[in-house]
N, C-alpha and C positions, 0 to 999 in steps of 0.2 A: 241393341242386344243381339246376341249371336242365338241362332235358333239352331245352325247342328256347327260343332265346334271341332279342332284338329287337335292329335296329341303327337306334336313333331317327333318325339322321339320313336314314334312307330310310325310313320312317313316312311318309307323304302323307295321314293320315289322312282315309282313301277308305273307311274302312270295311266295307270288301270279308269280312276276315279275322272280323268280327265276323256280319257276313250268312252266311259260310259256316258258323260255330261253331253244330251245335245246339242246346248246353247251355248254351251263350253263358258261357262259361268265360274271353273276353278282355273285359278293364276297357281302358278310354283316360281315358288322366290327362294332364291339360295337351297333350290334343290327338295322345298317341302311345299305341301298345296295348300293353298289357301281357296276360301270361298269367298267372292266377289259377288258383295250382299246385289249390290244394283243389278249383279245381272241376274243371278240365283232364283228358279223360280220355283224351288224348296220340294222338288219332284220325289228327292228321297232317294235316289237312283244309285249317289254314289259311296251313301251309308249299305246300301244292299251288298255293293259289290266290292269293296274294301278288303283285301284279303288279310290285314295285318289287326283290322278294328281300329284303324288310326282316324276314323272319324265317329262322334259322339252326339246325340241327342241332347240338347241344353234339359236339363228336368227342371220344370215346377217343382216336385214332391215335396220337398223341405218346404216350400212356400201353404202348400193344400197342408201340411199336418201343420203348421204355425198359425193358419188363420182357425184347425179343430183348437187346436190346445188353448187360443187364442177365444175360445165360445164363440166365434161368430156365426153367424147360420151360416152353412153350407151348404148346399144347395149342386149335387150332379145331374148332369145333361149327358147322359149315355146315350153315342151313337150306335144306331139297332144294328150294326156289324156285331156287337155281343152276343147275338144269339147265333152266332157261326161259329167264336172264339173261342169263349167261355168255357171251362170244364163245366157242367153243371145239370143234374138231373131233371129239372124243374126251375125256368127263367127269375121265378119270383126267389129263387136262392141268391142269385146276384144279387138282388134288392137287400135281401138281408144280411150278405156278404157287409155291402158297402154300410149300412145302416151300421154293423158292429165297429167300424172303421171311426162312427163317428158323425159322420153326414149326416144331416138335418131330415133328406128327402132327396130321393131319385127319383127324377124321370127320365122319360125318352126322349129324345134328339126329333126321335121321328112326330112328334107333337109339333113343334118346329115347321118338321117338313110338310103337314099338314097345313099350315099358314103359306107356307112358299107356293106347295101345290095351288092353292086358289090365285096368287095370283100370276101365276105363270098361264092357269085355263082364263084370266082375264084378257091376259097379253095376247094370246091363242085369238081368241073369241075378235078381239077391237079386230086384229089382221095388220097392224097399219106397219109392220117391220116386216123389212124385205124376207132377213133370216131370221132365227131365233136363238140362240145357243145358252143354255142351263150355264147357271152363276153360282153352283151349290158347289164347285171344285176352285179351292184358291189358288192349287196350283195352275190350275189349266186358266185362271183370271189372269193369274201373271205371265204368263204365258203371250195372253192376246196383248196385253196390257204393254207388256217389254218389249216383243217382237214382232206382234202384227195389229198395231193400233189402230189399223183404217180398217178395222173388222169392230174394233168399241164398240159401233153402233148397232154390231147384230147383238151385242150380252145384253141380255134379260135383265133390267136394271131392277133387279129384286136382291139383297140380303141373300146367305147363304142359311140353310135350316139352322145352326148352330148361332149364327148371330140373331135370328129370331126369335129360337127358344132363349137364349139368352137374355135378352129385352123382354118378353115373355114373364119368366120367371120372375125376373126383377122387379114387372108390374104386382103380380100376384101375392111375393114374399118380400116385398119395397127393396127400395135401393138398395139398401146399406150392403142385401145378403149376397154373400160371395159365391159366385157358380163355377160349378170346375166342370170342364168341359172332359168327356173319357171317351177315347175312341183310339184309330186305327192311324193317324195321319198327322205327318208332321208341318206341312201348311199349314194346318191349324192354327198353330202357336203365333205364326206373324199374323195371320188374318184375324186374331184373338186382342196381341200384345202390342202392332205395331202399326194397325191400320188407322189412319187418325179415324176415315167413312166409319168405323163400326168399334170405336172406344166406347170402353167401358163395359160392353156386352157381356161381355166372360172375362173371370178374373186371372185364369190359370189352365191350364192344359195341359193334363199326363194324357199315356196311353197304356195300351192293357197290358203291353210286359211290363211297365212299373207297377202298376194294378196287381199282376200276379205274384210280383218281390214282394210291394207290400202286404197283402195277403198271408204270404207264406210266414214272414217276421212276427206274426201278430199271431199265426197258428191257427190260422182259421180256412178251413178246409167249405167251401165250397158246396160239395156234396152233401155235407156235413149240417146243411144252414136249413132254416124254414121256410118255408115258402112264401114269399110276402108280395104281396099285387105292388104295383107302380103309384106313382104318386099322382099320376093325371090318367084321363079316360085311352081306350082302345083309339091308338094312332090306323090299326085296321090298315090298308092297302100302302100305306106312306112306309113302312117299314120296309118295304125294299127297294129305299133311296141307295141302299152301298152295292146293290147288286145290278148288274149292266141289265139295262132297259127298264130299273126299276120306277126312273121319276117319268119317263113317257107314260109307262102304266099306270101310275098315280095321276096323273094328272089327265088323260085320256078317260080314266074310269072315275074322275071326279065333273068333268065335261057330259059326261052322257049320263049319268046321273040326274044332273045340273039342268041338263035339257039346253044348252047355254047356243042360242041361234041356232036349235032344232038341227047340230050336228054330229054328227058318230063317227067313230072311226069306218074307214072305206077297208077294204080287202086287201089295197094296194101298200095299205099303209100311210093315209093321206085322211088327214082328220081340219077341217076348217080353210081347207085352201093350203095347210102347209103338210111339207113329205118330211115323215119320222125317221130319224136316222141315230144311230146309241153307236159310239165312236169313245175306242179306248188307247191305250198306251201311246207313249209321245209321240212317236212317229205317225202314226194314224190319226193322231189329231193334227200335225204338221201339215200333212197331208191336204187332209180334208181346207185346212187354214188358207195353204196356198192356192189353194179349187179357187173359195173362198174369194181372195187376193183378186182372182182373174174373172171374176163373175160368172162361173163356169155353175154356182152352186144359187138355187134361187129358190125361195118359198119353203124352208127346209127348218123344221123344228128338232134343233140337235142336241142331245143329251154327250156330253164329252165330260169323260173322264180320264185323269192322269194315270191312273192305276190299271192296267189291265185286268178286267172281271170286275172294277167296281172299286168302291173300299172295302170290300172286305179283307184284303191280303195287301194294306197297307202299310207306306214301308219301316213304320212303327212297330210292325208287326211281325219283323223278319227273323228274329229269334225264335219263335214263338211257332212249336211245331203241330200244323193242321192245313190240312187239305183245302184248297179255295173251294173245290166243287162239292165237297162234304159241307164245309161249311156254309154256302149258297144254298143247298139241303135243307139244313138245318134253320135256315131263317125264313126258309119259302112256308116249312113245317108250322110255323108259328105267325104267318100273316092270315089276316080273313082277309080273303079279296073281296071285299067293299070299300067303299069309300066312306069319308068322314064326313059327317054331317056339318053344312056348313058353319063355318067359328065366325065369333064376331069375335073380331081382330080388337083390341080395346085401343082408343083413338092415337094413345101416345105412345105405341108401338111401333117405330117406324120400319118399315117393310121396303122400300125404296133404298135404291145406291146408284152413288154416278159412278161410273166407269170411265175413263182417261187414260191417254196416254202417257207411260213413262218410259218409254225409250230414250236410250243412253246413245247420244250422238258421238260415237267414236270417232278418233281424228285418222283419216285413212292415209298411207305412205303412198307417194310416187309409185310408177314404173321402175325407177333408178333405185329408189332404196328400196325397194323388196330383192331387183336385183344384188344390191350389198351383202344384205342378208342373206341370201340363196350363196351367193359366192364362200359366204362365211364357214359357212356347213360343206364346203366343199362339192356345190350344185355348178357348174358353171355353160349347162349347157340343159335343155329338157329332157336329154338322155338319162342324165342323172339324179332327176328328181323323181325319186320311187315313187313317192304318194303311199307310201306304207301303211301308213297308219298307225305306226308304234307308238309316237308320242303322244297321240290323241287326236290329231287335228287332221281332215281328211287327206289333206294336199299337203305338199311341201309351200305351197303357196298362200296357201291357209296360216299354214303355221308363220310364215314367214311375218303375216298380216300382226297376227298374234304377239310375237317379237317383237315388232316396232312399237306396240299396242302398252308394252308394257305384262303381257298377260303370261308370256313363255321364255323360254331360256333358250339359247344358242343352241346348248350342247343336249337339249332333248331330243335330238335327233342321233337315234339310238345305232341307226346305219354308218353313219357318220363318225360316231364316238367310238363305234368298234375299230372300226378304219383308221382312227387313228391310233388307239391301244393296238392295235393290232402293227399297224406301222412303228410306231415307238417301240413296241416289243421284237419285231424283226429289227429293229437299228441296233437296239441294245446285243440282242444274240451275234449280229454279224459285224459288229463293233468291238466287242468284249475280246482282250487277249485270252482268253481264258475257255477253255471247252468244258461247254454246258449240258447235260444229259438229263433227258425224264425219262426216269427208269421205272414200267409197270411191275404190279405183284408178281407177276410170269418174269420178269426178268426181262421182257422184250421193250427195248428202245422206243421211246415216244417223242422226243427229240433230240437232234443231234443239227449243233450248229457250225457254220465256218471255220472253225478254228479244231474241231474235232476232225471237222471232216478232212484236213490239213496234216491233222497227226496222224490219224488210222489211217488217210490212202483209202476211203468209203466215201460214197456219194449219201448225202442224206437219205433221199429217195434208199436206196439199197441200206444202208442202214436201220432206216423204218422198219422194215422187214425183218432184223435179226437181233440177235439175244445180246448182253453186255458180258457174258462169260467167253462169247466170243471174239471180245479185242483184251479181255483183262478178270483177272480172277474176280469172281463173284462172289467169293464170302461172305465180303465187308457187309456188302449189300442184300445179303439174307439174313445175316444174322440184324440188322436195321429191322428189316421186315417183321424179323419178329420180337425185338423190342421197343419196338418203334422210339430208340434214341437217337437220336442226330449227333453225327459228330464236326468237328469245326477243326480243319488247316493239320489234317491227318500226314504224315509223310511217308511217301512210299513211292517204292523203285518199278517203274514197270521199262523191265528189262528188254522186255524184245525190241523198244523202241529206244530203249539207250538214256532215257529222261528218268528225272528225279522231279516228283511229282506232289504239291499240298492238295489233299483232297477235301471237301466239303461236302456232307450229303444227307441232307436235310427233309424227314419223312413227311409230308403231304398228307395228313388224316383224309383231309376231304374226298383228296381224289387217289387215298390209298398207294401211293407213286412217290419217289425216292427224286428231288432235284439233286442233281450232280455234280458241280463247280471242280474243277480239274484246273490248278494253277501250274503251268510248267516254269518249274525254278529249277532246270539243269544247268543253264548258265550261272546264273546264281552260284550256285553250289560247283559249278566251278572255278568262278572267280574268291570263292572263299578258301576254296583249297589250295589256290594259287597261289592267294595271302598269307596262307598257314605255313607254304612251304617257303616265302620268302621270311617268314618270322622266324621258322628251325633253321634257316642259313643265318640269318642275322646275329639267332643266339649263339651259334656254334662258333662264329667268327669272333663272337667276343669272349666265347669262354677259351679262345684258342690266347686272344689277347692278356686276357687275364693270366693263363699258363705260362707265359713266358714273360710277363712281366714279376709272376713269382721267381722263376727259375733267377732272374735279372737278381732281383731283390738278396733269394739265396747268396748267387755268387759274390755279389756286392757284400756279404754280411760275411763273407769266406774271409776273403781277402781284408778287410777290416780289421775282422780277427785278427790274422796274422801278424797285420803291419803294427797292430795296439800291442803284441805281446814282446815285439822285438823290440819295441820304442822301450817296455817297459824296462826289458832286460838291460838294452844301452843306459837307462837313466839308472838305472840302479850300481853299476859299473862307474859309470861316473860319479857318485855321490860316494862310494867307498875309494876311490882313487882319490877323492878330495879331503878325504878326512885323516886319511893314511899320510899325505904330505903334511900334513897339517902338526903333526906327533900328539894328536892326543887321543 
């Protein structure tokens, strides 16, 4: 199942989403991105920064209103990021927000976190792991998990709060009942729907901008609502798990409570033998990861999270206009800092998870074929490998890795691709019989290629500089400006230069500028005229033939006459001469 999905037709492959991915977990095929689930560790980064919205949130919603209309209990697990998000006068109006929606019962997320809290202060207390690192973010799970797996051994093998409340619930209101988990974060959804470790836990997963559509569809105003308590007791100090440093504080202030091997937090920051450290955004946890890697990092209980500030400005939540540090405000406003008295966890809750490794053993290319590759793009020396960073990937060599990988394309190499549009467009201008002009709203030359510069006697360069009313009348070309209609295969005389000319000139909305196609057809037009005057000699020679072949015909028809009328006259003479001897 796809957790955030592509709408190719808004792809503009910009490659924005690929520059913000640090694990570079999206492929583009045939020029559109795709997300490559295996490497994906569902950070949210590149729904944030999407300029076009060509990437989507898979929703539950239809699923949570099928299983209401459907009567089955429903049962929400809100994570206390809501008391930063929420429009809302009074927290218990959520409650009766979601309550009108249909939902069985809400609770808090942060009830959950109060089960994880105990046993992370267990894990604390034994001492027996070198590091420690919080297991309540599944992005930053997949993260160690995909990329730096000989670190497994520092993740707190406990459940995340949402998988506990979740199993939680389901003890309290049996199986059957469906829990929809509401929060801020789109890891969720796999660590929900796809994890085989924590099946079954939660059945569905929206977040608060769908919360706030469906809301609004239903006409039910928030401010508007009663005030209705939760469905489980005061989570107390566990409620600022979405806020940075919040689960060290929950669980340091559940330890000295606890009395747990008569230890307290020191000044330094160092509680049980291990040094506290609350570690956010990807790089900062890469960071710390590769410390980590080198054994540079020892005795260190780390709270990491993928979200800079927490969850509360998760990236579910990017629509959705509020302040992180208003809203951090606003949830600190609503915690007691105390601790929860300790929970008996009920036996067939399970609180435990293995962590392992899945790293994707990619097949890596030679020396020789990265070189192919580099050549392909027109690299063929170190000089010319920018390392840009256009296409996303840091290195040309990177990328190159990336290409053989199957994961990128040749021609993302944005240096490269101008170069050669850029090349193929100089061939074509200095190729073309034909003089090609861009002409600006001012009238002033934007370019002027080979073939022009041939007929005016002006160097490009010097041309750049000057007006088009300066080699040739400029009307045409104002009156375009201000109809903006193009005309096509125009004829016209431009005299000073002796040429008979088709003009084409074609107005550019975008960039407000007039292209110019100038065909010289003076030869042309003289070998036509040439023809024409071999055709008026042709005809004349024949109408001359005709002329005297009548005059012929006349005279012939003279003499014809003549000799018919004398014939006649003889035979008539003779036929009375005959008749006269005759005596009768």
């Amino acid at each position: 199942m796809k957790i955030i999905d592509f709408k190719n037709a808004s792809c503009k492959h910009c490659y924005k989403c690929v520059r913000s991915c640090s694990v570079k977990a999206i492929r583009v095929k045939n020029a559109q991105a795709q997300i490559m689930k295996e490497y994906c560790i569902l950070c949210g980064k590149c729904l944030e920064v999407c300029p076009q919205n060509a990437k989507t949130f898979v929703s539950d919603l239809e699923r949570v209103k099928y299983y209401i209309r459907s009567g089955e209990k429903v049962v929400v697990s809100i994570a206390p990021s809501y008391l930063g998000i929420m429009d809302y006068v009074t927290p218990g109006q959520v409650v009766d927000g979601l309550l009108k929606l249909g939902f069985t019962a809400v609770r808090e997320t942060a009830e959950g976190a109060a089960l994880v809290t105990q046993e992370y202060a267990k894990i604390l207390s034994e001492g027996q792991m070198i590091n420690v690192i919080t297991t309540c973010c599944p992005s930053v799970n997949d993260l160690i998990e995909k990329y730096y797996p000989s670190l497994v051994r520092f993740m707190a093998p406990v459940v995340s709060p949402m998988v506990a409340h979740g199993r939680l619930i389901k003890k309290l209101y049996g199986q059957n009942t469906k829990v929809v988990f509401l929060g801020p974060c789109v890891a969720k959804k796999e660590e929900a729907e796809e994890d085989e470790r924590t099946e079954g836990a939660i059945d569905a997963v929206i977040h608060f901008g769908e919360l706030k559509e469906w809301m609004q569809s239903e006409n039910i105003v928030l401010s508007e609502c009663e005030n209705r308590p939760m469905a489980n007791p005061d989570p107390k100090i566990n409620r600022l798990y979405p806020v940075s440093r919040g689960v060290i504080q929950s669980v340091m202030l559940s330890r000295n409570a606890s009395g747990q091997s008569g230890i307290t937090e020191s000044q330094d920051g160092q509680s049980g033998g291990y040094r506290h450290m609350f570690v956010d955004g990807i790089e900062n946890c890469r960071e710390l990861l590769e410390a980590m890697e080198t054994g540079e990092i020892q005795k260190c209980f780390v709270e990491m999270n993928m979200c800079e500030g927490g969850c509360i400005k998760g990236p579910a939540t990017t629509k959705m206009e509020f302040s992180r540090y208003r809203a951090r405000f606003n949830i600190e406003d609503q915690v007691e800092y105390a601790p929860v008295e300790a929970l008996d966890v009920p036996a067939d809750v399970v609180m435990a998870k293995k962590f392992y490794s899945r790293k994707e053993n990619d097949h890596m290319p030679t020396e020789e074929e990265i070189q192919e590759i580099l050549k392909a793009t027109g690299k063929y020396n170190k000089d010319q490998e920018l390392n840009c960073g256009a296409c996303g990937y840091t290195s040309c060599r990177e990328k190159a890795i990336a290409v053989f990988q199957g994961k990128a394309e040749l021609d993302m190499c944005l240096p490269h691709t101008y170069e050669q549009a850029q090349s193929m467009s100089n061939l074509v201008l200095e190729a073309t019989p034909n003089m090609i002009l861009i002409i600006g709203h001012d009238l002033r030359i934007g370019e002027f290629n080979a073939k022009a510069e041939k007929v005016f006697k002006v160097s490009r360069q010097e041309a750049l500089e000057r007006y088009i009313y300066e080699f040739m009348d400029a009307s045409l070309f104002e009156d375009i400006f201000k109809t903006h209609q193009s005309i096509q295969r125009r004829k016209m005389e431009l005299e000073p230069y002796g040429m008979t000319v088709l003009t084409s000139v074609i107005y550019m909305e975008d960039q407000d500028s007039l292209l110019t196609i100038i065909q010289d057809i003076t030869a042309e037009e003289k070998e036509l005229e040439h023809q024409y005057q071999l055709k008026m000699k042709t005809v004349e020679a024949a109408q001359m033939v005709i002329d005297k072949q009548m005059m012929v015909a006349q005279e012939i028809a003279g003499l014809l006459g003549e000799t018919t009328a004398e014939t006649k006259a003889t035979l008539n003479q003779l036929k009375r001469s005959m008749l006269e001897d005759d005596g009768r």
